[in-house]
N, C-alpha and C positions, 0 to 999 in steps of 0.2 A: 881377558878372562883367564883365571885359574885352571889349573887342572880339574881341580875341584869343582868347578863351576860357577867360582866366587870373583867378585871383581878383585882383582889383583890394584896395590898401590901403587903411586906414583911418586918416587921421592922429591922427585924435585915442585909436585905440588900442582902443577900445571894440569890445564884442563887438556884431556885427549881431544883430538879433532877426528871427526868424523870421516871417512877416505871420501875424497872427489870424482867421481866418477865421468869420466869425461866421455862424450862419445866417440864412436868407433869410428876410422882415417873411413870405411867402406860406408859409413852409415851415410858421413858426410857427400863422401864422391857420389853418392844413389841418390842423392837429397839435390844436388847439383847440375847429375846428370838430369833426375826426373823436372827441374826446373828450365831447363835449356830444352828438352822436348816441349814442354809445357810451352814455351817463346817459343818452337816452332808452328805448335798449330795455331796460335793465335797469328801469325806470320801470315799461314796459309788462307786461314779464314779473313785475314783485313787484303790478302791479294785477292780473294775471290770477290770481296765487296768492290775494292776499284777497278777490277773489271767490270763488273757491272753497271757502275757509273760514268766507263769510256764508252762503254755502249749506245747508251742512254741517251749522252752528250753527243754523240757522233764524235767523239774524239780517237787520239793515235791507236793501231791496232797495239793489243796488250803486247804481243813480240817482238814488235818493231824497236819496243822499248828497251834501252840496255840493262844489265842486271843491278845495276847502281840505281837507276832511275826505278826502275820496279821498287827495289826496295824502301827506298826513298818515296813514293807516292802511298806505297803499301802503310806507313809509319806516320805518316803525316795526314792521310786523307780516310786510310783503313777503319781508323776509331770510329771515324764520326758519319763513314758511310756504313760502316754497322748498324750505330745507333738508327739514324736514317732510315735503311730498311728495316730494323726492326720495330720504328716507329710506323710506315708505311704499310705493312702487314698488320690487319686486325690482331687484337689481343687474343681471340679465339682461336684462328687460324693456326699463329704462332703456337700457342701454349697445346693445342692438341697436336702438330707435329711433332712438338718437342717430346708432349707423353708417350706420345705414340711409339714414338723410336727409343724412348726408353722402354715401352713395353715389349719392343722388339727383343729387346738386351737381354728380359727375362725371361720371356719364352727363350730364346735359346740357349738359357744356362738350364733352364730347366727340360728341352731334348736333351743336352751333352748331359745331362744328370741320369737322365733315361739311360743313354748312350753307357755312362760309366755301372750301370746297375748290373745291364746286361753281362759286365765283363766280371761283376761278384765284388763291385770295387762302390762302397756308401762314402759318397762326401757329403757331410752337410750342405745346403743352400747357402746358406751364407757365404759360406767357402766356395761353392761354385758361381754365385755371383759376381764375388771378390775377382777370382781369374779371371773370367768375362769381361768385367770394365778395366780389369789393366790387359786385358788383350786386345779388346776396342780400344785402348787408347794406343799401343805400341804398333796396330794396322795404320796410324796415319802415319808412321814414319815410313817404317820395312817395306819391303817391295812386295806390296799387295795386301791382299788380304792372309794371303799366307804367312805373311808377316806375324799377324797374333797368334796364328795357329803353332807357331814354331813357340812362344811365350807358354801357350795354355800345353803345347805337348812341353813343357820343362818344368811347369809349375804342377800339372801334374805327377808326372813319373816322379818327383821327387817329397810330390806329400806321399803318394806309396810306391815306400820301396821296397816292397816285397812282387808288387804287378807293375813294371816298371813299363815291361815291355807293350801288356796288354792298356795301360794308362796313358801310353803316349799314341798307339791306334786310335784309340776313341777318338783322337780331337780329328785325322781327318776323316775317320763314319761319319762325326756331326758333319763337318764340310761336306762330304760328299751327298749326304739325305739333303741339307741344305740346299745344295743346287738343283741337285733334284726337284725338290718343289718348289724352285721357282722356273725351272722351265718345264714339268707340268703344268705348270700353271699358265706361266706363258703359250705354250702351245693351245693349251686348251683356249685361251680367250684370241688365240690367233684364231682358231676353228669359229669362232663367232664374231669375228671379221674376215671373213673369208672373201667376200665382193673386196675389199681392202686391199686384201693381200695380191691377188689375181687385177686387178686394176693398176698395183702400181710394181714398177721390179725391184724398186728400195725395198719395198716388206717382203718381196720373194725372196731378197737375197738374204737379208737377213730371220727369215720364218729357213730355211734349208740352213742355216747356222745354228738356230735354237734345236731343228732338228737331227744333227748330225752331233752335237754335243748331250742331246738327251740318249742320241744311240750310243757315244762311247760310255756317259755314268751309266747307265743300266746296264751294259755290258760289264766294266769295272765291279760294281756292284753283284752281276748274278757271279763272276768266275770267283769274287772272292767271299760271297756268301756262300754260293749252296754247291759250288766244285772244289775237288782237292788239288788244284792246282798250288795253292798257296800253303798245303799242308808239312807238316814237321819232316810228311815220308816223301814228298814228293820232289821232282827232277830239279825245281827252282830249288829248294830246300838245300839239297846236297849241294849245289853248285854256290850258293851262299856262303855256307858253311867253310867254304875254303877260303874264304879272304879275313883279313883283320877284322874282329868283332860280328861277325856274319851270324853269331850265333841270336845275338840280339834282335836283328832283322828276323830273323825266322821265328822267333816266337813270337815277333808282333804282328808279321806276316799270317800265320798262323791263328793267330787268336779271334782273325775276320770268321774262320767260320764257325764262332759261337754262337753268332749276329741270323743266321740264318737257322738255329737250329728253335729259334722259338717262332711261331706262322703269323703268331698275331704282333711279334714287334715291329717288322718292315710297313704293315699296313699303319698301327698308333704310329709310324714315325713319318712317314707317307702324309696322311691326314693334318699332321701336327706343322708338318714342314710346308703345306698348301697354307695352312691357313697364318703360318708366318709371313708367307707372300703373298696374300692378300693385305696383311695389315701393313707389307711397305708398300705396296701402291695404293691403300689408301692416304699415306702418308704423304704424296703426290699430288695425290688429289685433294687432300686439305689445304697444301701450299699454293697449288693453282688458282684455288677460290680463293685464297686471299689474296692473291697476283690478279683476281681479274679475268682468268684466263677461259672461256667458255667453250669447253671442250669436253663431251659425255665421259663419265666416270670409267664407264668398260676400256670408252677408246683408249682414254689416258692411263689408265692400269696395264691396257698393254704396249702399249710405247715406253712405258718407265719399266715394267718388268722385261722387256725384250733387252731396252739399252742396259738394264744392270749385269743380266745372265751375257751379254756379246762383250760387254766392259771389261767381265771377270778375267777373259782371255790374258794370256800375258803376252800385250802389247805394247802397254806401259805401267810405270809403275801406278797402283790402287786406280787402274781405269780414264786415268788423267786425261784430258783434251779427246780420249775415245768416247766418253760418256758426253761430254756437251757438245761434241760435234754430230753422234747420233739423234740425240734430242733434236737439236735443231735440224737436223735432215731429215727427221720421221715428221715434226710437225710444220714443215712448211711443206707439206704436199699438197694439192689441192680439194683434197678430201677436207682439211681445215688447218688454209691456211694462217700461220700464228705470224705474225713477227718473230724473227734471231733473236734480237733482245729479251722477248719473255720466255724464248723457249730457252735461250740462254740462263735466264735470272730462275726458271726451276730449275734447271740440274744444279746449278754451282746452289742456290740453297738449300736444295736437299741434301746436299753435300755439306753444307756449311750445320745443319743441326746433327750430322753426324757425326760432326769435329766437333760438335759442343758435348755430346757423350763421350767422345773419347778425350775431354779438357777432363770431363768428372773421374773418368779413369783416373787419368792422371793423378788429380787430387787421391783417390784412394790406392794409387800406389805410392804417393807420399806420403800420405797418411797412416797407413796402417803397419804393422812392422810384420817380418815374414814369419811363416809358419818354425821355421828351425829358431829363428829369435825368442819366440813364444818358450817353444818347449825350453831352450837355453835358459832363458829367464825363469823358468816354471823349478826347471832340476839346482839350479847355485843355487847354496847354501845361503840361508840369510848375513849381513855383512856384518 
């Protein structure tokens, strides 16, 4: 183009080429890396299936087995004991676990949506969705579940950056209301097995675990809602302040007691977060009916809500071998007793439809390009 605005000639007559735009060395590596995760949890998910089918068989203990051999049966046998179980499991059963635990996914993007409002901070749904399943999908790798939390506090702070500090708090308020109500919850439906608990000392020891973790989050919870402990002026504050970037902790520090200063958000988050943990135990109990497993809906709501809220612990990483060895030690009690095998084959597949939303992560963090790409894209100049 001219200065003028005019197409300028070409002497030698030839037609101009269009520039090629090739993607970016980072686009690639994200595209590569996000694939190699993706063959991780399909990895994990075909090992949990042939565990279940050495079970089954009475075949070798899955440890016993070398890490070549793991993989090797995981790749060879994982596909088709997928398929397998997932033919073995009614289609209704399946298809409503599966909803189920996506509509988990949405209610708590829609709490942490709550969560970020309180702090003066509007993300669209869609955008808080988006974070959610790529942070369900990066909780199967990282160690734990805090794992996504460290994703959704980056992906945060960095769509605003003007509340960096208050936008990477919210993600652990959500964690923290989250557990909250699921050991609420749990406790309360320990109170209504109470002959249960008092009959056997596997539920005792674990009911004074549910209960010693609900005293330290509400404890957490009240110092850093409704006391100045954690304020700009207070003793933690100044002593902060003296180390490298300490300034940042102390606003984020800090920003917990806006959370307290409205009466009716602890309760909407309270209620919001029960009834989250209601809809993963029944999510348990839709897999059990279709396992076969005839165990009252309360009981089994509180055996899968006790083992998720004692799994949380960091004992290993995302609750690993603590989650199906609970399982199978709360239900083979004689109160009713199950076989290892089925109590084994619910945890690891309510596990396994949890790794199938965080596949879908996956796909949507390969799919979608990031919020700075967007705007980049939005401000160049046409070519």
């Amino acid at each position: 183009m001219s200065a003028a605005g005019l197409p300028s000639s070409n002497p030698s007559g030839a037609k101009s080429r269009l520039p090629v735009r090739l993607p970016k060395f980072s686009s690639v590596v994200r595209s590569v890396v996000g694939l190699l995760l993706l063959a991780v949890i399909f990895h994990v998910i075909f090992c949990n299936e042939v565990q279940l089918q050495l079970v089954s068989e009475g075949g070798p203990a899955w440890d016993s087995l070398t890490k070549w051999e793991q993989r090797q049966l995981a790749w060879t046998r994982g596909p088709l004991e997928l398929w397998n179980t997932l033919r073995r499991l009614d289609a209704i059963s399946l298809a409503g676990a599966f909803l189920l635990c996506g509509l988990l996914v949405g209610l708590g993007a829609w709490r942490w949506q709550r969560v970020l409002a309180e702090q003066g901070i509007q993300m669209p749904v869609p955008e808080v969705l988006r974070i959610s399943l790529v942070a369900q999908f990066f909780n199967a790798f990282l160690l734990g579940t805090a794992g996504g939390d460290v994703i959704k506090a980056w992906y945060a702070a960095r769509a605003t950056p003007q509340k960096q500090a208050a936008a990477a708090v919210t993600v652990f308020v959500d964690r923290l209301l989250g557990t909250l109500g699921l050991l609420l919850t749990a406790c309360f439906l320990a109170l209504l097995h109470w002959d249960l608990v008092t009959s056997f000392r596997r539920y005792q020891a674990v009911v004074l675990t549910l209960a010693g973790m609900l005293v330290l989050a509400g404890g957490l919870l009240f110092l850093g809602f409704y006391t100045r402990l954690l304020s700009e002026e207070g003793t933690l504050a100044r002593w902060l302040s003296r180390i490298p970037r300490g300034d940042s902790a102390v606003r984020a520090l800090a920003a917990c007691r806006q959370f307290g200063r409205d009466p009716l958000f602890l309760l909407q988050m309270a209620l919001m977060s029960m009834l989250i943990a209601a809809l993963v135990a029944l999510t348990y109990v839709v897999l059990a009916r279709g396992l076969g497993i005839k165990v009252h809906a309360l009981s089994l709501s509180f055996v899968a809500l006790a083992v998720i809220c004692v799994a949380a612990l960091p004992v290993t990483p995302s609750g690993l071998g603590v989650r199906e060895n609970l399982f199978v030690w709360l239900l083979a009690a004689p109160a009713f007793p199950l076989k290892p095998g089925l109590a084994l084959s619910l945890s690891l597949l309510g596990y396994t439809v949890t790794l199938a939303w965080s596949a879908i992560g996956g796909l949507v963090y390969l799919l979608l390009p990031e919020r700075a790409e967007i705007a980049a894209a939005a401000e160049a100049p046409p070519n």
